[in-house]
Kinemage of the C-alpha trace (Angstrom):
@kinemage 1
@onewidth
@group {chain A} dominant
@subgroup {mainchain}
@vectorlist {calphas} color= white
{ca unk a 1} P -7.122 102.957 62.163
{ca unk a 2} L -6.495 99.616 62.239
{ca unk a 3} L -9.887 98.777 64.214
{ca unk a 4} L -11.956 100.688 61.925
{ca unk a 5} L -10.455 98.200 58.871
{ca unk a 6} L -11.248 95.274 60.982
{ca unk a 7} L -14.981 96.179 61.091
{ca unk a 8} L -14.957 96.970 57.858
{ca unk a 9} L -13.894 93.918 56.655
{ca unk a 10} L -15.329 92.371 59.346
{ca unk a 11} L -19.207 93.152 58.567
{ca unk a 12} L -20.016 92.102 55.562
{ca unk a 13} L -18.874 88.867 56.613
{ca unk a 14} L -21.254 89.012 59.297
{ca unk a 15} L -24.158 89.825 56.841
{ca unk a 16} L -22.818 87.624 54.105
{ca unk a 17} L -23.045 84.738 57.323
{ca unk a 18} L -26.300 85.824 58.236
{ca unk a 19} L -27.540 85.257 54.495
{ca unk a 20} L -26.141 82.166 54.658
{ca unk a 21} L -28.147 80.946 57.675
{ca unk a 22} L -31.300 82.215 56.678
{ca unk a 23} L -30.772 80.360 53.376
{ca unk a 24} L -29.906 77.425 54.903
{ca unk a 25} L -33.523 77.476 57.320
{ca unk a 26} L -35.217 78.219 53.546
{ca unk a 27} L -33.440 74.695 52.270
{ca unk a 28} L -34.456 72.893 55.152
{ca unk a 29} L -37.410 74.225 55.356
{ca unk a 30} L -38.618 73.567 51.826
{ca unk a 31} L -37.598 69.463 52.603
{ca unk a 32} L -40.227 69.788 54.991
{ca unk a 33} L -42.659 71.391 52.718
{ca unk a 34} L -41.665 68.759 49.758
{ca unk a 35} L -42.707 66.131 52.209
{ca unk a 36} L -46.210 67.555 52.939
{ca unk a 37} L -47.255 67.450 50.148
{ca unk a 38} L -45.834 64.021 48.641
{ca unk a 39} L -49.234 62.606 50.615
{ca unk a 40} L -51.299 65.221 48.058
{ca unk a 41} L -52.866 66.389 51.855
{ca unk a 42} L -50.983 69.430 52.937
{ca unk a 43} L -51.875 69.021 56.506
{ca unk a 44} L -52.564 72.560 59.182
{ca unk a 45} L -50.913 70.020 61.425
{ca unk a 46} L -47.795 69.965 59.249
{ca unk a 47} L -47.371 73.233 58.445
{ca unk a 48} L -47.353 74.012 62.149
{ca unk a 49} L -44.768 71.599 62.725
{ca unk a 50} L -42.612 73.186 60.130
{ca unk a 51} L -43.064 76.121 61.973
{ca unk a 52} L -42.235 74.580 65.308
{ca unk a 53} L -39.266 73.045 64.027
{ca unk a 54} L -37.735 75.985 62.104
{ca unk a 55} L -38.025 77.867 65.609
{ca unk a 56} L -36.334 75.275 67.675
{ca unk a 57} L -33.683 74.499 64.929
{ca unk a 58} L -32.614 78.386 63.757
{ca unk a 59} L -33.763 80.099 67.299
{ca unk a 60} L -36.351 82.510 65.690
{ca unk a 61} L -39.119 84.218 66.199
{ca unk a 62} L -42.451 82.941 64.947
{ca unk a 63} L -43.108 85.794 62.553
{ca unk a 64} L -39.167 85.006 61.328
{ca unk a 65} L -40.044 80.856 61.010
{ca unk a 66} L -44.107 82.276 59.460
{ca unk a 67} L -41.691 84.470 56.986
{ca unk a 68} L -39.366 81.572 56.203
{ca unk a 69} L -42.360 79.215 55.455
{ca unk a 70} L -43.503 81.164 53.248
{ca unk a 71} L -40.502 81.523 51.156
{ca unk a 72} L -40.389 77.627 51.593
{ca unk a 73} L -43.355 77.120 50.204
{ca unk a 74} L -42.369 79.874 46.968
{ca unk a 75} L -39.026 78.060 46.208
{ca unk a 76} L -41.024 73.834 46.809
{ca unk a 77} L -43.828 75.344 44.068
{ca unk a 78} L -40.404 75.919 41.706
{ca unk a 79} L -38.120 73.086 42.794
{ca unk a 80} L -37.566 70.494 40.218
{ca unk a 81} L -35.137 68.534 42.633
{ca unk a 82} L -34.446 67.837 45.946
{ca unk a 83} L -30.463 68.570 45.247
{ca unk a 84} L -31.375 72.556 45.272
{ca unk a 85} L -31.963 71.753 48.892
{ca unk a 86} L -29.883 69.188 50.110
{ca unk a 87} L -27.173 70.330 48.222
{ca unk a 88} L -26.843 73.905 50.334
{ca unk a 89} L -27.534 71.459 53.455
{ca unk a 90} L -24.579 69.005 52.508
{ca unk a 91} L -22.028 72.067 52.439
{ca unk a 92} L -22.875 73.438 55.132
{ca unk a 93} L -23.709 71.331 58.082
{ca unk a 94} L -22.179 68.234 59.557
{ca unk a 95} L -23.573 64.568 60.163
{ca unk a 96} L -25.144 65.336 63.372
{ca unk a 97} L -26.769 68.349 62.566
{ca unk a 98} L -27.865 66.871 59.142
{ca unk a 99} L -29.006 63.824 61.332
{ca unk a 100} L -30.908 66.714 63.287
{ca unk a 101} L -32.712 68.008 60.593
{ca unk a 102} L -33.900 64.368 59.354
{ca unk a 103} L -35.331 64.142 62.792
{ca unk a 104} L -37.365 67.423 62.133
{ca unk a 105} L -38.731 65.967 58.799
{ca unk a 106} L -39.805 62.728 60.713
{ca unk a 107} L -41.846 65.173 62.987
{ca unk a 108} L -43.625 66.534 59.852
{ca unk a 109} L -44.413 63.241 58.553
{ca unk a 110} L -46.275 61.953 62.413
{ca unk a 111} L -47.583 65.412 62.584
{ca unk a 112} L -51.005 63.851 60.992
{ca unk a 113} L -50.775 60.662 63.173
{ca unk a 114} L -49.653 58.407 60.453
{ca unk a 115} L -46.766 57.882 57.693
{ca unk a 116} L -47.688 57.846 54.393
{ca unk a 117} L -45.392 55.278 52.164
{ca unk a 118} L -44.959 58.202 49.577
{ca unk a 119} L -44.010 60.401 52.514
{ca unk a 120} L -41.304 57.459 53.961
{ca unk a 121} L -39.957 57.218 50.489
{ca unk a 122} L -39.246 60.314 49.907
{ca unk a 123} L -37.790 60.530 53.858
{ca unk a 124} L -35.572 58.033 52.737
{ca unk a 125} L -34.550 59.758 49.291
{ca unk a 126} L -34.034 62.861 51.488
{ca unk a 127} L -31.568 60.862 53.852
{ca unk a 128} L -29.737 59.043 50.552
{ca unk a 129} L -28.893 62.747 49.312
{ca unk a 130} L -28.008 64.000 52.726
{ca unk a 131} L -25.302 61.178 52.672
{ca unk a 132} L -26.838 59.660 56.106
{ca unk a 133} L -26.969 55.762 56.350
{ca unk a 134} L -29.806 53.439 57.397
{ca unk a 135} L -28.813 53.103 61.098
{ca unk a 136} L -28.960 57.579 61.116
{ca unk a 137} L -32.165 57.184 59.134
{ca unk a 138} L -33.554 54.613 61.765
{ca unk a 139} L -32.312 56.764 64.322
{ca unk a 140} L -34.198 59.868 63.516
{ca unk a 141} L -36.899 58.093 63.375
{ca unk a 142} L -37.511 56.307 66.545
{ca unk a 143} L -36.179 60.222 68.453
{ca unk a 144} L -39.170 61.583 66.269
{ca unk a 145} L -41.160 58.346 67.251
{ca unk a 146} L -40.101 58.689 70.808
{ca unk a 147} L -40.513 62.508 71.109
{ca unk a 148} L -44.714 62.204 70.467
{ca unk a 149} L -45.089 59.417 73.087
């Protein structure tokens, strides 16, 4: 009896965690979308970055990161700040993965071969509202810098 009220309490916990997560990879997601088009030239390039890095960072499936992008791209087209994002991001990850993360929107902006200065502006408003300093900023940076090389 008393394992049967564990798993029922227990599961929707487990979905409710799972929701979470998959929010979470839409919000990060949709900071990577925000900053492909800040350039006005969504890039194939970009998108398949996004992709990449939504694989690599939530460990799914590239239909799951395809689905996810696509939601991205739904919730960016009715965004009117970048707090709806960051603000999910803020609760729920630490420095180092939010330091992570930055790193994966660096990759987005060198997916073309070059950084817009709209696109490291708004890199740097990104890292202001994910409470990461300069030196983290510069950081992600030269591991994204370093990574293509």
């Amino acid at each position: 009896m008393i394992e049967s009220l564990k798993k029922l309490f227990n599961a929707p916990e487990t979905e409710h965690h799972k929701a979470e997560e998959h929010q979470l990879a839409i919000a990060a997601t949709a900071l990577m979308v925000q900053l492909s088009r800040v350039d006005s030239e969504q890039d194939e390039r970009e998108l398949q970055t996004i992709i990449d890095c939504a694989i690599k960072a939530h460990q799914l499936t590239p239909e799951e990161a395809k689905d996810i992008l696509d939601t991205a791209l739904s919730q960016a087209d009715d965004a009117t700040s970048l707090y709806e994002f960051t603000g999910q991001i803020n609760e729920a990850l630490d420095q180092d993965a939010k330091q992570a993360l930055l790193e994966n929107i660096w990759h987005v902006a060198l997916a073309d071969d070059r950084i817009d200065k709209y696109e490291e502006h708004l890199i740097r408003r990104i890292a202001d509202l994910l409470h990461l300093n300069h030196r983290e900023f510069m950081q992600a940076r030269h591991k994204a810098e370093s990574a293509r090389s």
